[in-house]
C-alpha atoms as one frame of an Amber mdcrd trajectory, in Angstrom:
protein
 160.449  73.311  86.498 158.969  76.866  87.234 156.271  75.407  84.681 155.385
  72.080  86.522 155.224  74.209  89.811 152.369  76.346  88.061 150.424  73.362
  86.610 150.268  71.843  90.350 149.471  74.937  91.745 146.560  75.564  89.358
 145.681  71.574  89.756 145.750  71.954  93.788 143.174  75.286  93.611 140.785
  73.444  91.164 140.829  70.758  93.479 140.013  72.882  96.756 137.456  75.148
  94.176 135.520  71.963  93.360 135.941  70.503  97.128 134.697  73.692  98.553
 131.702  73.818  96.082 130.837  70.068  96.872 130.914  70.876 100.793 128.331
  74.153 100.260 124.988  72.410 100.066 122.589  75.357 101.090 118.952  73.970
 101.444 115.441  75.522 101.327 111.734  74.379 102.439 109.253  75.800 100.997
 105.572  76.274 102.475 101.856  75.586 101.780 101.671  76.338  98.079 104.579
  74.985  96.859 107.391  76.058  94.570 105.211  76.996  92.045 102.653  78.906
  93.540 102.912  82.177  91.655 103.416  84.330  94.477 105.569  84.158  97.580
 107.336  80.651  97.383 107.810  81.318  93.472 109.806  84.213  94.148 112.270
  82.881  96.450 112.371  79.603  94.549 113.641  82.164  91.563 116.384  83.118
  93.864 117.341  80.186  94.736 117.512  78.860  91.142 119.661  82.203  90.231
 122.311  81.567  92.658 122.397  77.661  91.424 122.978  78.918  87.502 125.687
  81.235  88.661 127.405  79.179  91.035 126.505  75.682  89.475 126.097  74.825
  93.344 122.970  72.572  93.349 120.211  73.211  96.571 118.112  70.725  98.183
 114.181  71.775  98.731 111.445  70.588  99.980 107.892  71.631  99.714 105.768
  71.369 103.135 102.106  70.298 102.648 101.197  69.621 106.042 101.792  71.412
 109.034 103.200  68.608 110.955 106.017  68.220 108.444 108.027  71.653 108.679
 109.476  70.598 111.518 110.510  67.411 110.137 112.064  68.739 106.802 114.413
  71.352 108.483 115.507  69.252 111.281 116.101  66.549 107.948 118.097  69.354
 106.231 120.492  70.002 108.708 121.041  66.036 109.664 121.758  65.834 105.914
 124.810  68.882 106.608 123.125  71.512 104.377 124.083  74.632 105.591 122.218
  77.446 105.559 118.487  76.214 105.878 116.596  78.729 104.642 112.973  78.614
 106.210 110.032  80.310 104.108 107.196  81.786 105.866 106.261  83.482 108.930
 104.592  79.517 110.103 108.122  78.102 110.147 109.037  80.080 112.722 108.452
  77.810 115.575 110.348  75.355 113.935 113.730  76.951 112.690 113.545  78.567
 116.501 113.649  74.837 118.085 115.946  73.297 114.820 118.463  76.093 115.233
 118.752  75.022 119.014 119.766  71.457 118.546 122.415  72.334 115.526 124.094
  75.495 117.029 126.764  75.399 114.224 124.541  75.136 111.071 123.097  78.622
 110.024 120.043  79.035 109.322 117.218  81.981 107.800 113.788  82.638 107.708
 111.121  84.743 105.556 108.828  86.556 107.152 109.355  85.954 110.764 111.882
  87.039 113.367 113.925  84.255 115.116 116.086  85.674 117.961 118.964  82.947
 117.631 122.722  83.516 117.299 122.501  81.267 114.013 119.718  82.810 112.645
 119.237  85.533 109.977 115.576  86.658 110.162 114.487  88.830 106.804 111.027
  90.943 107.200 109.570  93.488 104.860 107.777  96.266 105.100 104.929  95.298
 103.311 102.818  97.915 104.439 104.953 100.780 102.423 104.364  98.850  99.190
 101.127  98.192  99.458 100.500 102.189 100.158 101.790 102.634  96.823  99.383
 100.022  95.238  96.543 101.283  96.883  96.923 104.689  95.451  97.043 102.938
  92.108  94.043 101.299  92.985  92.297 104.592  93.606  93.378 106.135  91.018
  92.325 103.326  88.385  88.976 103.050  89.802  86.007 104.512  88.410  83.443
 103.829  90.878  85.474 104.707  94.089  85.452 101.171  95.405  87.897  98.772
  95.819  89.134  95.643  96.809  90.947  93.488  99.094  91.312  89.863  99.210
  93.660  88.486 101.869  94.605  84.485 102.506  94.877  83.475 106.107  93.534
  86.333 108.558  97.177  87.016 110.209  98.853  89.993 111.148 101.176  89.803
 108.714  98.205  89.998 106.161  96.389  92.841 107.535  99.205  94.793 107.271
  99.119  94.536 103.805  95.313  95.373 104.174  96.099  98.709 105.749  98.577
  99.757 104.196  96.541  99.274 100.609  93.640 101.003 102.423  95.663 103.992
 103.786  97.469 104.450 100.366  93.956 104.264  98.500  92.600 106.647 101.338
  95.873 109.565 100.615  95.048 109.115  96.681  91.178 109.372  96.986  89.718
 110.012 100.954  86.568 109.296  99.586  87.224 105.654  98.127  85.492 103.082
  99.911  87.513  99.755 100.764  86.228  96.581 100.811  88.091  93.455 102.794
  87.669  90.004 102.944  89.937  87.621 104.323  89.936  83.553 102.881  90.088
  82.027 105.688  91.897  81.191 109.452  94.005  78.016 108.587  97.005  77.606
 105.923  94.392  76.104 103.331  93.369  79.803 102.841  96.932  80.246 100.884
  95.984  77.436  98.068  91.827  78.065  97.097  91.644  79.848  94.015  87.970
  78.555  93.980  87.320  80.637  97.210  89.048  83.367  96.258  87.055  83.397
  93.484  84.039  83.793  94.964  84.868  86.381  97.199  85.874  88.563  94.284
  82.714  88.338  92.711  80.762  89.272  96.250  82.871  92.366  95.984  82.383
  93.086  92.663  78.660  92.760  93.009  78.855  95.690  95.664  80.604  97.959
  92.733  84.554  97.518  93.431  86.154  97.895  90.227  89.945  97.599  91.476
  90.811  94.281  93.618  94.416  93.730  96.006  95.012  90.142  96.384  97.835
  89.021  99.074  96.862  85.788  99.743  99.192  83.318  97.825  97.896  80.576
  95.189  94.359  81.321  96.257  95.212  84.758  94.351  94.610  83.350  90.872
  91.376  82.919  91.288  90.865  86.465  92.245  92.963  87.435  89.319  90.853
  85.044  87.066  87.544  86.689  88.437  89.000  89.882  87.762  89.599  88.626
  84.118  86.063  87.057  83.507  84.462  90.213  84.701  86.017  92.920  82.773
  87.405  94.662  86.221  91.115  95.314  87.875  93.491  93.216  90.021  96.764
  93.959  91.603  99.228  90.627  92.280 101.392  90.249  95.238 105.011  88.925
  96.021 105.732  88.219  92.528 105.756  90.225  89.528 102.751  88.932  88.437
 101.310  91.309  85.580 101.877  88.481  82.670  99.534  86.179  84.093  96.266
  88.287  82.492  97.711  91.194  80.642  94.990  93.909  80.660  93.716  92.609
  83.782  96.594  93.226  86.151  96.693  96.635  87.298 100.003  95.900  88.415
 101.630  93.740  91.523 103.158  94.700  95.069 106.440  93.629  94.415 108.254
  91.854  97.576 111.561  91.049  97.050 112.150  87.549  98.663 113.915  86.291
  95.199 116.535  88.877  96.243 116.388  87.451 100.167 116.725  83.737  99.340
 120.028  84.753  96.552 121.159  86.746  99.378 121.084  84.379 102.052 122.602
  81.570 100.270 125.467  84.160  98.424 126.724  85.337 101.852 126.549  81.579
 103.345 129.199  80.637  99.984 131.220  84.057 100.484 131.593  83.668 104.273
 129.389  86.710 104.669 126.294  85.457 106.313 125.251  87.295 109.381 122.889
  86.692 112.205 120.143  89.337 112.997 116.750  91.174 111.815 117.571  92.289
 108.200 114.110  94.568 107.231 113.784  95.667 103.916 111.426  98.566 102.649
 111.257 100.866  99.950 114.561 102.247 100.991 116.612  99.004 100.856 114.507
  98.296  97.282 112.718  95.030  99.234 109.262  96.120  98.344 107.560  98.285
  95.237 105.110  98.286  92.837 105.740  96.318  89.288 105.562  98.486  85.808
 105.996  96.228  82.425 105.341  95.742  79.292 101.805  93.633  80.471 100.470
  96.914  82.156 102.102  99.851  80.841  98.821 100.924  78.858  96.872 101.042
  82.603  99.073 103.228  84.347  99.078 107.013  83.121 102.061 109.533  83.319
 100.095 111.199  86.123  99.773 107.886  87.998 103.160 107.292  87.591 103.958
 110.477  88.900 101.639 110.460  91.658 103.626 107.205  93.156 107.262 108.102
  92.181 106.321 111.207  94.532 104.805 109.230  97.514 107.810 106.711  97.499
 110.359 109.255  97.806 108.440 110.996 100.810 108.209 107.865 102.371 111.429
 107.377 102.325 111.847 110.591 103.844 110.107 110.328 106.126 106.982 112.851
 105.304 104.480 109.840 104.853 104.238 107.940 107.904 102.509 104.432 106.392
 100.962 102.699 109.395 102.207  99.207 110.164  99.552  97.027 111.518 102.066
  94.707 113.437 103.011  97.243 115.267  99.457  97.185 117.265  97.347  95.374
 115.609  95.422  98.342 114.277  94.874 100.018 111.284  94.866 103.590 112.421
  96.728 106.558 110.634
C-alpha cells in the first residue's frame, strides 16, 4: 500500500512538473538584424537557446524588420500568454512602455533601455567601462598612433561606446589620434556591411591601423575591410574573435547572453524582479574577449596593462566617462 501511495505521489509531481513547464512560455523579439546578426541579437539569442537546452522549455521569437512592427509583435506575445516578453534594444522601448500598460500582470524586460513600469525589468550596461579597456588595446596594438571607430546608428547609446574607446586609447597612449565615423541616423545603419566597409577604408587611408566597430551586422564589413587590408579590428557584443582569426584584435564583450538566460531563469524560478539591473565590469556584464583566435596579438604586457585598469575601475581610481550621462565626451 505504502508502495502504491509513492507511485501516485511521484505520478501527481510529474504531472504538475510537466503542467508547470507547459504553462512557462517565455518569449523574445528580436531587433533590426535579426537572430543571427553576429553581434547584439546573437548574443541574447545564445541565452535564450541555453536556458531552452537546460530546461527543455521551448521560447517563441520573433525578429522585427520594420519599425512599425515592434509594437505589434510584443503586444502579439503577450495576447498569446507568454510571459516574460523580453524586448531587445534600446528602440523597443516605447513599445514594451505602452505593452506593459495594457497587460499589467504579464512581466516583461528590456535590453538596453530603462522602462519605469512595475512589470518591467530594465537591464543596461556600462558599455563605456569595456570599451576603455579595448581602447587601450587598441593603442597599444597600433603602430602608427591612429585608430578607429566605426559606430551604427549615431545614438547616445553608441557614442558612449565611442568615448569610452577614445578615453581608454587616450590613458594607454595621450598622443593617439582617434578617428570616428558613425553609419548612419536610421536603424538601417545596424545591417550595411557594404557601408561599413567603406568607411573603414576612408580611415585606413588616413593611417589608422586599429579599428572599434559597435555598430551591429554592419560590423562585418568593417571586420572584412580590416581583413582585406592587412590592419586590426575589435568586435562588439559578441565574442567575435573567430570570425577572422589574425584580424580581430579582440571584442568588447557585453554580456546580454547572460541578461536574456537571466531574465527568463528568474521568470521559471519565481525570481523575476522589476527595476534597473546595470551591469559593468564589477557585476562581469561587460569585458574584453581573450581566445585561442587572438592570443598571439595580445602581449603579457598588454595583458597586464588591462588586468590593472579593470581592477582600478572597479575601485574606483579610473573614473571612465559615460556619455549618457551628458551627452559629452569629456574626462
Amino acid at each position: 500500500m505504502t508502495n502504491l501511495k509513492f507511485a501516485v505521489a511521484v505520478a501527481v509531481l510529474a504531472i504538475t512538473t510537466t503542467s508547470n513547464a507547459t504553462d512557462f512560455k517565455p518569449a523574445v523579439v528580436f531587433d533590426m538584424g535579426g537572430k543571427f546578426d553576429k553581434s547584439f541579437n546573437q548574443g541574447v539569442y545564445r541565452g535564450a537557446e541555453k536556458f531552452k537546452e537546460e530546461s527543455g522549455i521551448k521560447y517563441r521569437s520573433f525578429e522585427v524588420t520594420n519599425e512599425t512592427q515592434r509594437e505589434q509583435a510584443i503586444r502579439k506575445m503577450a495576447q498569446r500568454g507568454s510571459d516574460p516578453v523580453l524586448g531587445i534594444g534600446f528602440a523597443q522601448g516605447p513599445a514594451v512602455e505602452k505593452v506593459s500598460n495594457e497587460f499589467p500582470k504579464t512581466r516583461f524586460a528590456i535590453i538596453d533601455m530603462v522602462v519605469d513600469k512595475p512589470n518591467v525589468q530594465s537591464i543596461v550596461f556600462k558599455e563605456q567601462e569595456g570599451s576603455f579597456l579595448v581602447g587601450m588595446l587598441a593603442a597599444m596594438a597600433s603602430k602608427s598612433a591612429k585608430v578607429g571607430f566605426v559606430g551604427g546608428m549615431d545614438i547616445p547609446l553608441i557614442r558612449r561606446f565611442a568615448c569610452g574607446y577614445e578615453q581608454g586609447a587616450k590613458y594607454s597612449n595621450p598622443k593617439i589620434e582617434v578617428l570616428q565615423n558613425m553609419t548612419g541616423s536610421t536603424p538601417s545603419a545596424w545591417n550595411d556591411p557594404s557601408r561599413g566597409g567603406e568607411l573603414t577604408k576612408s580611415q585606413f587611408d588616413r593611417g589608422v591601423d586599429v579599428v572599434f566597430a559597435a555598430a551591429g551586422g554592419t560590423g562585418v564589413g568593417v571586420y572584412q575591410a580590416a581583413k582585406d587590408a592587412g590592419k586590426l579590428a575589435i568586435g562588439v557584443d559578441s565574442n567575435q574573435n573567430h570570425l577572422h582569426p589574425g584580424t580581430m584584435l579582440t571584442s568588447m564583450v557585453k554580456r546580454v547572453d547572460i541578461a536574456a538566460y537571466n531574465v527568463f531563469k528568474s521568470a521559471k524560478e519565481g525570481t523575476f524582479k522589476a527595476g534597473i539591473k546595470s551591469l559593468g565590469l564589477a557585476e562581469d556584464g561587460v569585458g574584453w574577449a581573450l581566445d585561442e583566435n587572438n592570443k598571439d596579438l595580445i602581449t603579457d604586457e598588454m595583458k597586464k596593462a588591462v588586468d590593472q585598469a579593470k581592477a582600478d575601475i572597479i575601485a574606483g581610481k579610473i573614473k571612465v566617462h559615460d556619455y549618457m550621462s551628458d551627452n559629452s565626451c569629456k574626462y
